[in-house]
C-alpha positions as a Python dict, from the first residue, in 0.01 Angstrom:
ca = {
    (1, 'X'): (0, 0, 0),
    (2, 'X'): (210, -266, -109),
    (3, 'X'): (479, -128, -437),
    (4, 'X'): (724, -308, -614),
    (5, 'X'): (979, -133, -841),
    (6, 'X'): (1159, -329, -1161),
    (7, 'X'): (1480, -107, -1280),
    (8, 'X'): (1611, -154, -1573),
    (9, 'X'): (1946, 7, -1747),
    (10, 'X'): (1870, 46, -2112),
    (11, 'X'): (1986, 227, -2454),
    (12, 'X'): (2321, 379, -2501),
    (13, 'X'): (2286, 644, -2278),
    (14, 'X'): (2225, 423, -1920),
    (15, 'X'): (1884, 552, -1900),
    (16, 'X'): (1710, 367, -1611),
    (17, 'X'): (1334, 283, -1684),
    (18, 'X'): (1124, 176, -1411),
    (19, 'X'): (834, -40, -1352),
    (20, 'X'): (676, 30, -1090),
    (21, 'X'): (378, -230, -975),
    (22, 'X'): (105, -228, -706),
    (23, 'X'): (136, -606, -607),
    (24, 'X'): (-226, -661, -493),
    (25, 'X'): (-392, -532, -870),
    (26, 'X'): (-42, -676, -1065),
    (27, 'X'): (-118, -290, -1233),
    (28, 'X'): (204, -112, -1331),
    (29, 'X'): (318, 270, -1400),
    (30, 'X'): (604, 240, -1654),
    (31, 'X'): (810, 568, -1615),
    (32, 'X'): (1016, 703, -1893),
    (33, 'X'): (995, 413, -2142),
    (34, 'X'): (1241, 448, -2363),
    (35, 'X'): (1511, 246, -2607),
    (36, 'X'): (1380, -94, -2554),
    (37, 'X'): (972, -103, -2549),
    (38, 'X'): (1016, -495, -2600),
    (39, 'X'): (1259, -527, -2251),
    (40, 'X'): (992, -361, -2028),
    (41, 'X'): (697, -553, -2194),
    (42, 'X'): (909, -883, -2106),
    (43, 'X'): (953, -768, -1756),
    (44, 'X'): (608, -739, -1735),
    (45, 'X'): (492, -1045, -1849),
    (46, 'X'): (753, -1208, -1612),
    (47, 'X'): (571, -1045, -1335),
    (48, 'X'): (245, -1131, -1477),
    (49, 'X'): (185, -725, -1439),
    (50, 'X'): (-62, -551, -1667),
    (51, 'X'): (71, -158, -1757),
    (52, 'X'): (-188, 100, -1643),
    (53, 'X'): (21, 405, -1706),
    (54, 'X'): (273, 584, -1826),
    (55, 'X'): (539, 826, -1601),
    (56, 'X'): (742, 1119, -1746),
    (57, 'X'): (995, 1264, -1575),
    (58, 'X'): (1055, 1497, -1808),
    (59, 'X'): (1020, 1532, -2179),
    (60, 'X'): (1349, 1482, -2348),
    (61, 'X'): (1362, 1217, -2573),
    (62, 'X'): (1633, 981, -2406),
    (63, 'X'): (1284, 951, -2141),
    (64, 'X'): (1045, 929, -2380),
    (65, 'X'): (1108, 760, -2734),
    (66, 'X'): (936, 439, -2665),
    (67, 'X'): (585, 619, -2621),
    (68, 'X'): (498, 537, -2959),
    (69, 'X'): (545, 188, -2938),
    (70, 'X'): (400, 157, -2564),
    (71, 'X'): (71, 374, -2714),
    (72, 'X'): (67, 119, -2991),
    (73, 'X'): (41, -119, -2765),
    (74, 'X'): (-154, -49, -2457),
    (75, 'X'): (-361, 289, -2531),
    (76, 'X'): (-291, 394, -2123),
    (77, 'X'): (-296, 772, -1970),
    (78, 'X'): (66, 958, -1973),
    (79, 'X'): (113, 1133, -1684),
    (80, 'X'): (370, 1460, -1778),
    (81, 'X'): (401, 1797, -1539),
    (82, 'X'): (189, 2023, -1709),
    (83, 'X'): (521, 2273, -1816),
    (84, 'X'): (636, 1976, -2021),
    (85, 'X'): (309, 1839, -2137),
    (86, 'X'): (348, 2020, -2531),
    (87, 'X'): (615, 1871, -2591),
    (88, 'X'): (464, 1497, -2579),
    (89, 'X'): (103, 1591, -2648),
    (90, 'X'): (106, 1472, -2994),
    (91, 'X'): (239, 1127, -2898),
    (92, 'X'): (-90, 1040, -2733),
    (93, 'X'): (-470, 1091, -2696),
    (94, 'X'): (-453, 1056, -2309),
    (95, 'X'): (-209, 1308, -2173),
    (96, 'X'): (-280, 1373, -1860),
    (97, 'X'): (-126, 1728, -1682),
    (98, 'X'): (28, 1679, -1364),
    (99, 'X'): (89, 1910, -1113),
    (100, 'X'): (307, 1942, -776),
    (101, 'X'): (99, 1711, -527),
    (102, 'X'): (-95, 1543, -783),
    (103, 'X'): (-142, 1151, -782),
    (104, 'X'): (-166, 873, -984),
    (105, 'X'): (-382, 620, -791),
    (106, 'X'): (-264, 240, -904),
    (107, 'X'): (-473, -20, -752),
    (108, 'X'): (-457, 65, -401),
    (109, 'X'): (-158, 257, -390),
    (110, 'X'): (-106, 600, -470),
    (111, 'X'): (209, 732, -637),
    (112, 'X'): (322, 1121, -570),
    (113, 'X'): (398, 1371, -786),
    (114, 'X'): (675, 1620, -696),
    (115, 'X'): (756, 1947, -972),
    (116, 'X'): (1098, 1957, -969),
    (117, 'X'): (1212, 2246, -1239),
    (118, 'X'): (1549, 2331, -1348),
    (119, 'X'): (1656, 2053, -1590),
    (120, 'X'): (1366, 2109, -1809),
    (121, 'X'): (1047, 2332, -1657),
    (122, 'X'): (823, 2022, -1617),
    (123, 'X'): (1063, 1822, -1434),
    (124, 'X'): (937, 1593, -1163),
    (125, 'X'): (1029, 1330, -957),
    (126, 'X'): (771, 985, -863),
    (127, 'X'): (780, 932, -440),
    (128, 'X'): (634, 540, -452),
    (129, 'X'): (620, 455, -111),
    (130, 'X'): (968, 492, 34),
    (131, 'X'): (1127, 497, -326),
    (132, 'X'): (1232, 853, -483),
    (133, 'X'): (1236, 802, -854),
    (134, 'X'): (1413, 1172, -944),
    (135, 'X'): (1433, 1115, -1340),
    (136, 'X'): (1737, 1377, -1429),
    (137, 'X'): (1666, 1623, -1127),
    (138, 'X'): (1851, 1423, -898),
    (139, 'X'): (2171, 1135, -957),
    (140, 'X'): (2379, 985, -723),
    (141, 'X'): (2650, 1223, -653),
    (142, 'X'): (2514, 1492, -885),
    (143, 'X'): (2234, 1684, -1052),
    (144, 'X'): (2111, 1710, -1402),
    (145, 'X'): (2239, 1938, -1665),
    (146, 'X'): (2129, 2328, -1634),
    (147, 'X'): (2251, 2436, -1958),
    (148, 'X'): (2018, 2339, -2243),
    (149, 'X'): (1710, 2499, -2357),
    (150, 'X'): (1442, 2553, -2078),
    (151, 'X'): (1687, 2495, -1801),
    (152, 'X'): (1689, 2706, -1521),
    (153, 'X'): (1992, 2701, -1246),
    (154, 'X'): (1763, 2902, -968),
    (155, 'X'): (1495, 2660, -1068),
    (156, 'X'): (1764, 2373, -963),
    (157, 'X'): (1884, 2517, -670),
    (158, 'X'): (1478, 2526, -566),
    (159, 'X'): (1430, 2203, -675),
    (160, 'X'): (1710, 2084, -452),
    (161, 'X'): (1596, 2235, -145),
    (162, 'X'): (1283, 2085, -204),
    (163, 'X'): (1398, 1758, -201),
    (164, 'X'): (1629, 1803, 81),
    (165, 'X'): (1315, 1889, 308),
    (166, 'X'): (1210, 1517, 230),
    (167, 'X'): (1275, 1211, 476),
    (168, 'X'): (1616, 1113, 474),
    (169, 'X'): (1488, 697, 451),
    (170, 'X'): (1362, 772, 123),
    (171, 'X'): (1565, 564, -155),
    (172, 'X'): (1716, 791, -463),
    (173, 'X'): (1634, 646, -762),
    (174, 'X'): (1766, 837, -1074),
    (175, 'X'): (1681, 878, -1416),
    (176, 'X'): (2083, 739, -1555),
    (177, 'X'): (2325, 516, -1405),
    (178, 'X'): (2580, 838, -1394),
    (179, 'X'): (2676, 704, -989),
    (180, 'X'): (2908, 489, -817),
    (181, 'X'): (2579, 290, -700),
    (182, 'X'): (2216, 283, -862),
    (183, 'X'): (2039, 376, -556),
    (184, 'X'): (2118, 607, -203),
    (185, 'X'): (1913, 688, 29),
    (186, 'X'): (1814, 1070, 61),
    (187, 'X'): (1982, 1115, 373),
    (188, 'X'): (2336, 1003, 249),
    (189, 'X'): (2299, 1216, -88),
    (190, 'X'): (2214, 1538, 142),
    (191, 'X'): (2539, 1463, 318),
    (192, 'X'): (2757, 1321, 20),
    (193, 'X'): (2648, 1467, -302),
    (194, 'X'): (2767, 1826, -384),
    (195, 'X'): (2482, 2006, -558),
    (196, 'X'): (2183, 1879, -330),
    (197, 'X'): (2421, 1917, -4),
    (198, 'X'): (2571, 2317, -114),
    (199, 'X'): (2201, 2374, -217),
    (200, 'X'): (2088, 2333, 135),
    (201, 'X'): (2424, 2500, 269),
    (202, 'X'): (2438, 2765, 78),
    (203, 'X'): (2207, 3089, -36),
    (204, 'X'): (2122, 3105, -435),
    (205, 'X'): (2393, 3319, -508),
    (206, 'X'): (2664, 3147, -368),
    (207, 'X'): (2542, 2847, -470),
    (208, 'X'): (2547, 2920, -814),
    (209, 'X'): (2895, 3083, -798),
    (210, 'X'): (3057, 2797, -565),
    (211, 'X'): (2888, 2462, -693),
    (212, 'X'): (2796, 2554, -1063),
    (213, 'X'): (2524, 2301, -1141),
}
């Protein structure tokens, strides 16, 4: 399996959309295109990559606003967690349900899905070979937001602990440029970052008292 990953930093709210590209098929996963349809398309042709698919991290719309244009486009699958899946089903004709485990094959790689609830329900994170991409579950020094509709703190604090039980070589790559860096590997963020290291440290209740996602 041979992966590259294109980031780039787009709209007013730093998202960071991804293209994500099994070299041997020049196929590419474009996950949570938003803002700038046009910037990722011209990536793409740079690369000489064709898109196969679309990735959702999660539904909100600073993740997901340049599905219309992409579908206009290139009529590709969108791959959303199933808990998320209404919210976007109306913006395509080939929504496809993930699950936790489920795979997207591209070429002759295969990308992992991993449901990671707590900023929305369908939240999940994309493991592409030794890359993490953890749309707003996971930044660099933080977590996403628990406090608008459908987010869940204990859902968080799960999510957290799952992701801590991954390989600490694994390279964090987050939905917003909210961190000192763009990237960290796993291990560091278990050590460094606050929520996902008191989430391991600490049981639920404390953790929700102590770090307050």
């Amino acid at each position: 399996m041979s992966l590259a990953v294109r980031r780039l930093q787009l709209g007013p709210m730093a998202n960071f959309v991804y293209l994500v590209a099994d070299e041997a098929s020049k196929t590419f996963a474009a996950v949570d295109p938003a803002w700038d349809v046009s910037a990722v398309f011209a990536e793409a042709a740079r690369e000489g990559w064709t898109l196969a698919a679309v990735v959702l991290t999660h539904n909100h719309f600073d993740h997901s606003d340049g599905l219309p244009d992409v579908l206009r486009r290139s009529d590709v699958p969108v791959y959303v967690h199933a808990e998320d899946a209404s919210a976007v089903r109306g913006e395509g004709r080939r929504i496809v349900e993930t699950g936790d485990g489920s795979a997207l094959g591209l070429g002759d790689s295969r990308l992992e899905f991993v449901h990671t609830p707590g900023h929305t329900p369908g939240s999940q994170c994309l493991r592409a070979g030794e890359r993490l991409l953890t749309g707003d579950t996971l930044f660099i020094g933080a977590c996403g937001r628990v406090d608008l509709p459908g987010s869940d703190p204990r859902r968080m604090y799960a999510s957290l602990r799952k992701l801590g039980a991954l390989p600490d070589d694994l390279l964090v790559m987050p939905g917003h440029a909210y961190g000192p860096r763009p990237a960290a590997r796993l291990g560091d963020e278990k050590r460094e970052n606050p929520y996902l290291a008191g989430a391991l440290r600490l049981p639920l209740e404390r953790f929700l008292k102590e770090v307050d996602p």
